[in-house]
Structure formats: structure tokens, C-alpha cells
C-alpha positions in Angstrom: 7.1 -10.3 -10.0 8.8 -10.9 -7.1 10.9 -8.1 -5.1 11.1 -8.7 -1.6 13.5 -10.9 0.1 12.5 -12.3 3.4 15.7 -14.2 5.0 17.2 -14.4 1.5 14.1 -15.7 0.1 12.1 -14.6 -2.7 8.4 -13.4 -0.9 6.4 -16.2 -3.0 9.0 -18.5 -1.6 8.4 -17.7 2.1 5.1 -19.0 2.1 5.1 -22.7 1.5 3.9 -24.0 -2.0 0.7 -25.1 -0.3 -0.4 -22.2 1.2 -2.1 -19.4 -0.3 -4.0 -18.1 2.6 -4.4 -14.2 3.6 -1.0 -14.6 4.8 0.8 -15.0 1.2 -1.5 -12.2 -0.1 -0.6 -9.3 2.4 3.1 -10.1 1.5 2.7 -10.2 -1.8 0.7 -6.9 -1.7 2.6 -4.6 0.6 6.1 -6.2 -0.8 5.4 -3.9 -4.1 6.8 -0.4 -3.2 3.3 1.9 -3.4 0.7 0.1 -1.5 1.0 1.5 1.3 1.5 5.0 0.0 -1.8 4.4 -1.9 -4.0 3.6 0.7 -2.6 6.3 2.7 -3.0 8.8 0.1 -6.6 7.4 0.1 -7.2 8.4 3.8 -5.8 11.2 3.8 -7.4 12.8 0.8 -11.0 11.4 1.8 -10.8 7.5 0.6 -12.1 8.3 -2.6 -10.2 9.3 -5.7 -9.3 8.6 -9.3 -6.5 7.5 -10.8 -5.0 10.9 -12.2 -5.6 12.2 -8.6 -3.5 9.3 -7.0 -1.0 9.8 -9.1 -0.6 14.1 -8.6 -1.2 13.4 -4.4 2.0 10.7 -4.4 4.3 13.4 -6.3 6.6 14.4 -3.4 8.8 17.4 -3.5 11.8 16.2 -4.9 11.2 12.2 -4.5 10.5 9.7 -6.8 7.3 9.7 -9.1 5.4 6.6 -9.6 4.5 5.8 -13.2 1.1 5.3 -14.8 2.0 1.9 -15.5 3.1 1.6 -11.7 -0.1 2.5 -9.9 -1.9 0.7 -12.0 -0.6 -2.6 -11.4 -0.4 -1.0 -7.7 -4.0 -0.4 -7.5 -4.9 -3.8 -9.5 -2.9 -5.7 -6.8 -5.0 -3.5 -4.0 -8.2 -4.6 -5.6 -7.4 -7.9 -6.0 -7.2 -7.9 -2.1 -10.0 -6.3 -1.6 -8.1 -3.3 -0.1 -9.2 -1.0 -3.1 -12.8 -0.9 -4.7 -12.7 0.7 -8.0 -15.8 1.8 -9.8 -16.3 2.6 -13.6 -18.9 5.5 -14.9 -20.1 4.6 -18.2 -19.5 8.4 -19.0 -17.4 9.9 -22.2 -14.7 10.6 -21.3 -14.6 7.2 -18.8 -14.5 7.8 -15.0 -13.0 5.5 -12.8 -12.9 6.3 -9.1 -10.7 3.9 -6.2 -12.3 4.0 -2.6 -11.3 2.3 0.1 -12.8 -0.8 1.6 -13.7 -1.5 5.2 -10.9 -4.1 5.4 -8.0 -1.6 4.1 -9.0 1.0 7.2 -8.4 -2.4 9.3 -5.0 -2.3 7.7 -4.2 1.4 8.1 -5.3 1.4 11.6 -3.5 -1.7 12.1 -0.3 0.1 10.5 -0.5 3.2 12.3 -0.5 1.1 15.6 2.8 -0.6 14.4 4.1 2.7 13.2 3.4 4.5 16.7 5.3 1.3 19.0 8.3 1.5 16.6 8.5 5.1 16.7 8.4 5.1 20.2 11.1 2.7 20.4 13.2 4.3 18.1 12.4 7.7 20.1 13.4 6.1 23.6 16.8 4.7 21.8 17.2 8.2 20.7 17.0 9.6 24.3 19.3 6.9 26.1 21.8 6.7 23.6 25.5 8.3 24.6 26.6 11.4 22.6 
């Protein structure tokens, strides 16, 4: 399932048939709507939670709620790029818990350096702009 458009092109389409490097992935990851809202949730709420947890912590006053079926196919794309660890408890009823890995605080860090220069350019265009 594809949903983002990069210059009017699907995002499996912007990488070329041929590739299917680290690239490709990250679009293809953070082009579904809740990845990055999961692995901040998972900072902020001490990189270790399960599902039904995940799920309560991205309910936002008022907003949009993600569906079961959502974050799970959320959190399966995560895994699959090794942004997400998720461990099983053989335990009745079963426990599943989702951490974050070393490489997904890369991201976040990574994220919250882009986040701080495009605030700060949207701030300064903010400040010179006429009234």
C-alpha cells in the first residue's frame, strides 16, 4: 500500500525498480501516517511499551485515533526496519512489549535536528514578515 506521492509519483515508484537499499525502506516506513508518532510515543514514555499502551498514549484530545489494525501494521513496518524490537512472554494472557532499537534513537535525534532548523526558519519568517 502505497500513499505518499513524491513529485506525483507513487513512493515505491521514486526509488528505481533496482534499488531497494535503506533509502526505499525509510520512505516506505515513515510515508504511513503513525511512524513517527510511534517512535515518539516510545521516547517519550520510556522506549518501552505494549501494544494497548501505544495505542491509549497516541489518543489525542479531540484528534484522530489510530486503529488496532493500524498500529499494527504500523509497528510491523517499524520492526521490519529494525526501528521497533518487539518481544513475546510466553505468559497467559500473552505479553508482547515494543522497545526501541539503537538505530530508531539515530532517527529521532536525526528528526528532532530537522524539526529544530525548520522551526527556526519558519520562526525567523514569522518575525520579518509584514503585518
Amino acid at each position: 500500500m502505497t500513499t505518499l506521492l513524491l513529485d506525483g509519483q507513487p513512493a515505491d515508484t521514486c526509488c528505481p525498480s533496482t534499488a531497494s537499499g535503506p533509502e526505499c525502506a525509510a520512505v516506505e516506513v515513515f510515508a504511513q501516517k503513525w511512524s513517527v508518532c510511534v517512535l515518539y510515543t516510545l521516547q517519550r514514555l520510556g522506549g518501552t511499551l505494549r501494544f494497548r499502551a501505544i495505542q491509549r498514549a497516541l489518543r489525542p484530545s479531540g484528534g484522530h485515533v489510530v486503529s488496532a489494525r493500524m498500529l499494527a501494521i504500523t509497528l510491523r513496518a517499524l520492526e521490519a526496519a529494525q526501528l521497533v524490537t518487539r518481544t513475546t512472554y510466553e505468559v497467559s494472557p500473552p505479553r508482547v512489549d515494543y522497545a526501541l532499537t539503537p538505530k530508531a534513537c539515530t532517527v529521532l535525534q536525526t528528526l528532532e535536528a530537522l524539526h529544530a532548523q525548520l522551526g527556526a526558519g519558519c520562526h525567523d519568517a514569522e518575525t520579518t514578515s509584514p503585518s
